[in-house]
C-alpha distance (Angstrom), angle and dihedral (degrees) to the residues before:
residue distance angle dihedral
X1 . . .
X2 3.90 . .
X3 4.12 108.0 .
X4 3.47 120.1 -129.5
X5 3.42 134.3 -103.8
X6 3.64 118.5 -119.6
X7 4.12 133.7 -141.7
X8 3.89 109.8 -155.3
X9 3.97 97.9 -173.6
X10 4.11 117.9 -174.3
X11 3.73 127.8 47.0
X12 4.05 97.6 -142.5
X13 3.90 127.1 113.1
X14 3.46 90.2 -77.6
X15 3.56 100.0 53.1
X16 3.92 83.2 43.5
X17 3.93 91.2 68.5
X18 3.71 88.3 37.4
X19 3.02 98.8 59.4
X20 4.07 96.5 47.4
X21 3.83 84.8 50.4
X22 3.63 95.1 55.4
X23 3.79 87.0 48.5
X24 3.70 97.5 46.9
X25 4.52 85.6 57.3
X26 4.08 90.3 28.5
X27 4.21 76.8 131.9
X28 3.91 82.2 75.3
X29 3.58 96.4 54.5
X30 3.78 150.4 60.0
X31 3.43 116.4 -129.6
X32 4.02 120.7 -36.5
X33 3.87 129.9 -136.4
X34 3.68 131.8 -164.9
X35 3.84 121.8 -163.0
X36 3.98 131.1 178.8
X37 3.34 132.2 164.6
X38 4.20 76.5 -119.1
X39 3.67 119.2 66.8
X40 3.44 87.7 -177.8
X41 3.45 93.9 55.2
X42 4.13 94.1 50.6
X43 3.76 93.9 46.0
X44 4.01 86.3 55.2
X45 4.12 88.7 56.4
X46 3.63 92.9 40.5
X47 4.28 79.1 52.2
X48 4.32 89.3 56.4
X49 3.88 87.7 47.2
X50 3.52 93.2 51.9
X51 3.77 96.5 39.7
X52 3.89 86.1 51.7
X53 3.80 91.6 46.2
X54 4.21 83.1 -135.4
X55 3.76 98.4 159.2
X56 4.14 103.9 112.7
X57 4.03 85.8 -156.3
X58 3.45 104.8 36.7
X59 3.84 97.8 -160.9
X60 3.84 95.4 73.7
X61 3.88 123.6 60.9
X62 3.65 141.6 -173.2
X63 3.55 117.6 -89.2
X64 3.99 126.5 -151.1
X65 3.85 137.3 -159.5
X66 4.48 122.8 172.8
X67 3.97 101.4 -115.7
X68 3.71 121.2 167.2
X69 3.55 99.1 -138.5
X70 3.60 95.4 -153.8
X71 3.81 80.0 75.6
X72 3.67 101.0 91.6
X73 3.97 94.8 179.9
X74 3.74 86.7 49.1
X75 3.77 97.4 46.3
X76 4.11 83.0 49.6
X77 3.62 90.0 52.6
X78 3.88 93.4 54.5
X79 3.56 97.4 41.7
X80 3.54 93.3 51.5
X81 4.02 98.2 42.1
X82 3.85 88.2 51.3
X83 4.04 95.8 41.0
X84 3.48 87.4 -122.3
X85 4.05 107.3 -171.6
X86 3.78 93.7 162.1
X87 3.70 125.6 58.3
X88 4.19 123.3 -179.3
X89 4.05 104.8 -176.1
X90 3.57 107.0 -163.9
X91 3.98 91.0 152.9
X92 3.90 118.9 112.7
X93 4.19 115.1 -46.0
X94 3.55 85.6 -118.8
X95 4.09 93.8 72.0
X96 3.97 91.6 56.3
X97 3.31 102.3 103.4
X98 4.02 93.9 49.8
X99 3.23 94.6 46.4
X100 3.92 101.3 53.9
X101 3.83 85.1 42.2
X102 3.58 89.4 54.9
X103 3.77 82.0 48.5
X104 3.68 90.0 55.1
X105 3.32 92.6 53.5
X106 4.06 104.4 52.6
X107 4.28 94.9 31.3
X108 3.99 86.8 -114.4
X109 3.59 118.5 155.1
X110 4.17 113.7 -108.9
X111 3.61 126.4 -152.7
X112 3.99 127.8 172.4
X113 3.36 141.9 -177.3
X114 4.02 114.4 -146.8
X115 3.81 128.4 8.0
X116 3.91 136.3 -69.9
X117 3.72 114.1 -89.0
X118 3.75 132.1 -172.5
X119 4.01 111.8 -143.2
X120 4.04 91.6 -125.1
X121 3.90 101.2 41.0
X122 3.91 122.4 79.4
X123 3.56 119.0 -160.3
X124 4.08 100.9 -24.1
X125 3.73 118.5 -151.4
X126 3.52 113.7 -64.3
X127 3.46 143.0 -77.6
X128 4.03 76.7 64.2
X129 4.30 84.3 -168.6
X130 4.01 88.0 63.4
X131 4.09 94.9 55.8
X132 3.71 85.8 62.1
X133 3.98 138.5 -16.0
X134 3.72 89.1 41.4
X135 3.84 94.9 63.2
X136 4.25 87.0 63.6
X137 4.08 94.4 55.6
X138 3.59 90.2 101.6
X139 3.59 98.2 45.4
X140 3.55 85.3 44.1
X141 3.68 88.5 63.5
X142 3.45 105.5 36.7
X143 3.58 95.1 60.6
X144 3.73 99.6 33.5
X145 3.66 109.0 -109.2
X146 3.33 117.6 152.1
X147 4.13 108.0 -147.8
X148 3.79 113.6 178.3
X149 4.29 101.6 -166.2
X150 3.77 116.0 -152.4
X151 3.82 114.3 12.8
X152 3.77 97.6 155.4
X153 3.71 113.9 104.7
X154 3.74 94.3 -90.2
X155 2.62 105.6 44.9
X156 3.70 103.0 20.3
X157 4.13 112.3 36.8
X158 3.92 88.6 35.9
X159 3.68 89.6 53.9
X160 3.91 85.4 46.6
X161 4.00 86.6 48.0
X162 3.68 92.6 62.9
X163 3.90 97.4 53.3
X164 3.47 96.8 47.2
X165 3.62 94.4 46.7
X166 3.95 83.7 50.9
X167 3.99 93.6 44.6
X168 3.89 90.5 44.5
X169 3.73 115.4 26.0
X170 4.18 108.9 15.3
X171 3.48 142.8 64.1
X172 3.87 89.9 -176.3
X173 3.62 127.2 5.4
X174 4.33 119.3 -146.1
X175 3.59 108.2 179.2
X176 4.03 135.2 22.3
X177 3.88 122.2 -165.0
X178 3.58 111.7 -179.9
X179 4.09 104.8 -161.3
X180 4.15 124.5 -161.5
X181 3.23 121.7 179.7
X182 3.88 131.3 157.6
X183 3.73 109.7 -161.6
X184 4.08 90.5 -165.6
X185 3.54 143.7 127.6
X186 4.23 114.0 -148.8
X187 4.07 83.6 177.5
X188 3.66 94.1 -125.7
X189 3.88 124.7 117.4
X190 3.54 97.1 -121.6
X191 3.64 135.0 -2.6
X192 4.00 147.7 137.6
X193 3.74 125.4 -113.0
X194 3.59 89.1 -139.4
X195 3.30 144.8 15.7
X196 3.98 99.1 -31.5
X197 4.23 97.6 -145.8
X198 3.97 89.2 47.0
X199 3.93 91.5 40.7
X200 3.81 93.6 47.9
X201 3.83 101.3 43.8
X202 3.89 82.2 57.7
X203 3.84 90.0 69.0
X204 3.93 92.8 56.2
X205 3.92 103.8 99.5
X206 4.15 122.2 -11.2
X207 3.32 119.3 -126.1
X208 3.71 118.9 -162.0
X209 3.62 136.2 170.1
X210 3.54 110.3 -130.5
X211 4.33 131.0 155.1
X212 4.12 81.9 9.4
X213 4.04 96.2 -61.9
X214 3.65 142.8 67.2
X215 3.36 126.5 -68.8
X216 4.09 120.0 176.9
X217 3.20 111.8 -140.7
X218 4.59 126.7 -160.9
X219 4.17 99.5 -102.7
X220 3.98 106.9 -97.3
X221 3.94 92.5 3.1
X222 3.84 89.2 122.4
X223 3.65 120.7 59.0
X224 3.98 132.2 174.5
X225 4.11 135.3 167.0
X226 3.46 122.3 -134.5
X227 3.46 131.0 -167.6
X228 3.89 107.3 -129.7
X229 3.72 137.9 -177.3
X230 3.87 127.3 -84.4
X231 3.81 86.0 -15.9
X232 4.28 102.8 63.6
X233 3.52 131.7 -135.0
X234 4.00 109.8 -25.1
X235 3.71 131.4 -172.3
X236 4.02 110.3 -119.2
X237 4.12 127.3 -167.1
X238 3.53 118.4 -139.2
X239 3.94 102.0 -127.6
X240 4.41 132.1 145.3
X241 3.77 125.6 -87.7
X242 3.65 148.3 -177.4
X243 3.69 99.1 -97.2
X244 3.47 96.7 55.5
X245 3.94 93.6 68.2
X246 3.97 88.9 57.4
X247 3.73 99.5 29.3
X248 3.81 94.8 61.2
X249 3.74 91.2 46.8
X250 4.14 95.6 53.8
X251 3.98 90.7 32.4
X252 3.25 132.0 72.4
X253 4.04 91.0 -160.0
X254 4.05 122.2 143.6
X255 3.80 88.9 -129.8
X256 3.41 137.5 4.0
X257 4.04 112.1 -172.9
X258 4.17 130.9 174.8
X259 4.05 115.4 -144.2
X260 3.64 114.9 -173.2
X261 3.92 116.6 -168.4
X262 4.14 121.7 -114.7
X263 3.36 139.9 -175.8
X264 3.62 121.8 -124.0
X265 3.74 85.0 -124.5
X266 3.63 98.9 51.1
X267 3.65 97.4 44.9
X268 3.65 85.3 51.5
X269 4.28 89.1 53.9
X270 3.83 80.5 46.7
X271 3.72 103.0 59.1
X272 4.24 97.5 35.9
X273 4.45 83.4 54.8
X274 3.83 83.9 47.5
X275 3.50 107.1 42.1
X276 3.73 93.1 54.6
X277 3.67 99.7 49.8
X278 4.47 102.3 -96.9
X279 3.96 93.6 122.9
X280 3.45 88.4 52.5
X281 4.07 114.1 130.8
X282 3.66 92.1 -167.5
X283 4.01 118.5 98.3
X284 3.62 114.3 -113.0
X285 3.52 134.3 172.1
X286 3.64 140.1 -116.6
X287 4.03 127.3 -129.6
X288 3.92 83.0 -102.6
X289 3.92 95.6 58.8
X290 4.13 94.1 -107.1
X291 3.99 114.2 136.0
X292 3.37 111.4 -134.5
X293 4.20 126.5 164.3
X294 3.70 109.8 -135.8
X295 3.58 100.5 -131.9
X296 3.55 98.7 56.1
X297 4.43 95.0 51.3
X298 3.91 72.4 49.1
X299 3.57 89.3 60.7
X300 3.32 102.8 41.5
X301 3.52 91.2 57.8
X302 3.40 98.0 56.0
X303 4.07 128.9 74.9
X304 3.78 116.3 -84.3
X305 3.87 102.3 -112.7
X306 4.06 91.6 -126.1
X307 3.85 85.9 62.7
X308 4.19 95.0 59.7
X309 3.85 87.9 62.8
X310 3.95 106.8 87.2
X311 3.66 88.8 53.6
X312 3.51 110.1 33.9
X313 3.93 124.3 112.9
X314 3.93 141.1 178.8
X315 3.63 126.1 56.7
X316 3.64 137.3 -81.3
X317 4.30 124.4 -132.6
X318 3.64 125.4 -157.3
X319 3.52 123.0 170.0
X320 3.95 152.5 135.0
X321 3.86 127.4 -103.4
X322 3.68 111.0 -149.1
X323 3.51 138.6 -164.6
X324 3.59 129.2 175.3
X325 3.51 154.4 111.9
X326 4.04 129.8 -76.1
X327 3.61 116.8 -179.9
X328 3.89 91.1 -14.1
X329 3.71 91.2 -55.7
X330 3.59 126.8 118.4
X331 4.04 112.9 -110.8
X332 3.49 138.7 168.7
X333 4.33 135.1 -163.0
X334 3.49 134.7 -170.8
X335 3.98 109.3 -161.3
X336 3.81 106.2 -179.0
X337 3.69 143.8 158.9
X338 3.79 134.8 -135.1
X339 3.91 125.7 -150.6
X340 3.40 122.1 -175.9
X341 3.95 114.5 -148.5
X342 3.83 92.4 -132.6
X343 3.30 114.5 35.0
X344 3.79 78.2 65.5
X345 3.73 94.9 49.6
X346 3.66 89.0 51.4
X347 3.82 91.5 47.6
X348 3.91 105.2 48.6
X349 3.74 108.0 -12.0
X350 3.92 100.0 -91.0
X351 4.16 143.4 113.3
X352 3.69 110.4 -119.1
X353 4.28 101.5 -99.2
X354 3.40 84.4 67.0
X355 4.04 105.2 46.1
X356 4.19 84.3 46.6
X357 3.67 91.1 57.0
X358 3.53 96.6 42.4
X359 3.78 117.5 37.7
X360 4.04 78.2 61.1
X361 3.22 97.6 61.0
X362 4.07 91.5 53.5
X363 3.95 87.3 41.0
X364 4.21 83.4 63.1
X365 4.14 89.8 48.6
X366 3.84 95.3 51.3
X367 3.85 89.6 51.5
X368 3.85 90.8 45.4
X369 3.62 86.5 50.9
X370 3.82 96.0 46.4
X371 3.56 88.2 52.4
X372 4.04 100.3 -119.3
X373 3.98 98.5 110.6
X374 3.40 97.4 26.4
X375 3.48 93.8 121.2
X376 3.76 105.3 163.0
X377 3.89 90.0 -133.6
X378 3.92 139.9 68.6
X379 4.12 113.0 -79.4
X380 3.70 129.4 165.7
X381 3.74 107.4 -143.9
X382 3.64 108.6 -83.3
X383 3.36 95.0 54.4
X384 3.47 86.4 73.5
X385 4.05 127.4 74.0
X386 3.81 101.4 -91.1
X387 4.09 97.2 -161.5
X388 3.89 95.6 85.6
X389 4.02 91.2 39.7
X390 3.51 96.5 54.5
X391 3.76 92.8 34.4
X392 4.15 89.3 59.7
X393 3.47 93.0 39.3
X394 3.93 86.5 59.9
X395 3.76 82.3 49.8
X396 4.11 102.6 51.3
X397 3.64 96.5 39.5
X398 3.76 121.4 -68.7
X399 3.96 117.7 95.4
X400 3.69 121.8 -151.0
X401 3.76 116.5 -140.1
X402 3.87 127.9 -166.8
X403 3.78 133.6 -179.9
X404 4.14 110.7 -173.9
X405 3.75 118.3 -170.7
């Protein structure tokens, strides 16, 4: 069978780990392609990969090209002069939508890792799916593609969570709590783990699933600790997600709710830059007549996430709180997963947020390319059959935990 070639598009710390990860099972594929709208920024991952010696067969090699992806004619023209049949878009959330349409238009593959977002809208109405990516299902279909929508971690494994705690342990699931917490120290004052404009205009509005319908919820009005795992009790923030779009859809769960751990001193950093105005996406402009949107100077200012990694410790949690029924009796699961900061470091150059979200995202490709969720239609992640996800992800470097009671 003739492997198939694979677009890696983004040059951020996710793509970073991606792109080692595709390397380490380049035996799987064709030929693989990064593009950024930075050259400089690909060469630099192509750099870690080398200096990690990652490539499984070491006669093949990543190739690069500078693409604004926004371009979708241009995008078109690289898919369809590499015979690209598998695309993993790990660039900004704002490209989604021209990606998967240039997707559409060549019969490639598509697999993402967090939601669509449009630069001047803040946490639309909910189900977030619905205001875009939903609306291409049935083209999807009718021409084949297969397009497989959050396979980070979350989304993506926490999505997977759910139906294999339904498949395995449920015969009706009540209540979802979806749990992140990083219990690590990058050293610097103040910093993201991600991408600080995508991270912050997550914290806008939370929306939570609660009594089977949406409630929106103040940002960081809710707060709970929880008790986790190698990493202690931790304080977690009630606050909307990804998953919670598509797990309310394919679930019929009571409530479904995202908490994300804080420090006190971060939250505190977060409400002085929102109270006066700095995670503002709105244009304003300064005494001297230059435009400038708040969040972005905010962003500037602040460390690029890839830069944390060499000297970040502790451990990161994810997991799933479940409650439901089994044979009429009450039961409840925890399936989790444990990263530690530098046992990724020491593997591909990286802090943990980043090698959860993308080692996923490759996971999804090697099952497209196997054939078993190549589904020739547009899925978000639980729709799928968890056992082999979880089962490789256990294989390329994230564990999956569970404790059942």
């Amino acid at each position: 069978m003739l492997k198939r070639n694979v677009l890696l598009v983004g040059a951020g710390g996710v793509a970073h780990v991606a792109a080692h990860k595709l390397a380490q099972n380049n035996d799987l594929f064709g030929n693989i392609y990064l593009i950024s709208r930075s050259l400089n920024n690909c060469k630099k991952i192509l750099d870690s990969v080398n200096r990690k010696n990652s490539y499984k067969d070491s006669s093949k090699k990543i190739y690069i090209e500078e693409v604004n992806v926004l371009n979708v004619k241009k995008v078109i023209e690289i898919m369809k002069k590499f015979n690209i049949s598998i695309t993993v878009n790990l660039a900004s959330a704002f490209c989604n939508m021209s990606i998967l349409e240039s997707c559409l238009a060549t019969g490639s593959a598509y697999i993402d890792t967090a939601i669509h977002e449009e630069p001047d809208k803040v946490c639309e109405s909910p189900p977030w799916y619905a205001n875009y990516e939903w609306k291409q299902k049935s083209n999807c279909a009718k021409n084949g593609v297969t397009a497989i929508l959050g396979s980070g971690f979350d989304p993506g494994v926490v999505n997977a969570y759910v139906a294999y705690a339904k498949k395995h342990f449920f015969d009706h699931i009540e209540n979802i709590d979806i749990m992140d917490v990083n219990a690590g120290d990058h050293g610097k004052f103040f910093a993201t783990n991600f991408d600080p404009e995508i991270n912050f205009r997550e914290f806008e509005k939370a929306w939570v699933w609660i009594n089977k319908k949406w409630v929106c919820k103040p940002v960081h009005s809710i707060k709970k600790e929880y008790d986790f795992p190698v990493i202690g009790k931790q304080t977690l923030y009630l606050t909307g997600h990804d998953e919670i779009h598509s797990l309310s859809k394919n679930f019929d769960a009571k409530s479904i709710r995202f908490w994300m751990g804080f420090s006190e001193h971060y939250i505190n950093c977060f409400n002085v830059l929102k109270k006066i105005g700095l995670l503002s996406e709105k244009p304003i402009k300064t005494a001297e007549g230059v435009e400038v949107v708040p969040l972005k100077v905010v962003k500037a200012c602040l460390p690029n996430p890839k830069t944390l990694a060499a000297n970040y410790t502790g451990k990161t949690c994810i997991g799933d709180l479940i409650v439901g029924t089994k044979n009429q009796q009450k039961k409840e699961c925890f399936i989790y997963n444990i990263c530690d900061h530098k046992a990724c470091y020491e593997e591909v150059e990286s802090q943990a947020i980043s090698y959860t979200a993308g080692v996923p995202a490759v996971a999804a490709a090697i099952l497209i390319a196997n054939g078993v969720w190549d589904v020739k239609k547009m899925v978000n992640v639980e729709e799928l059959d968890p056992d082999p996800y979880l089962e490789l992800l256990n294989n390329i470097g994230l564990l999956t935990y569970k404790k059942i009671s």
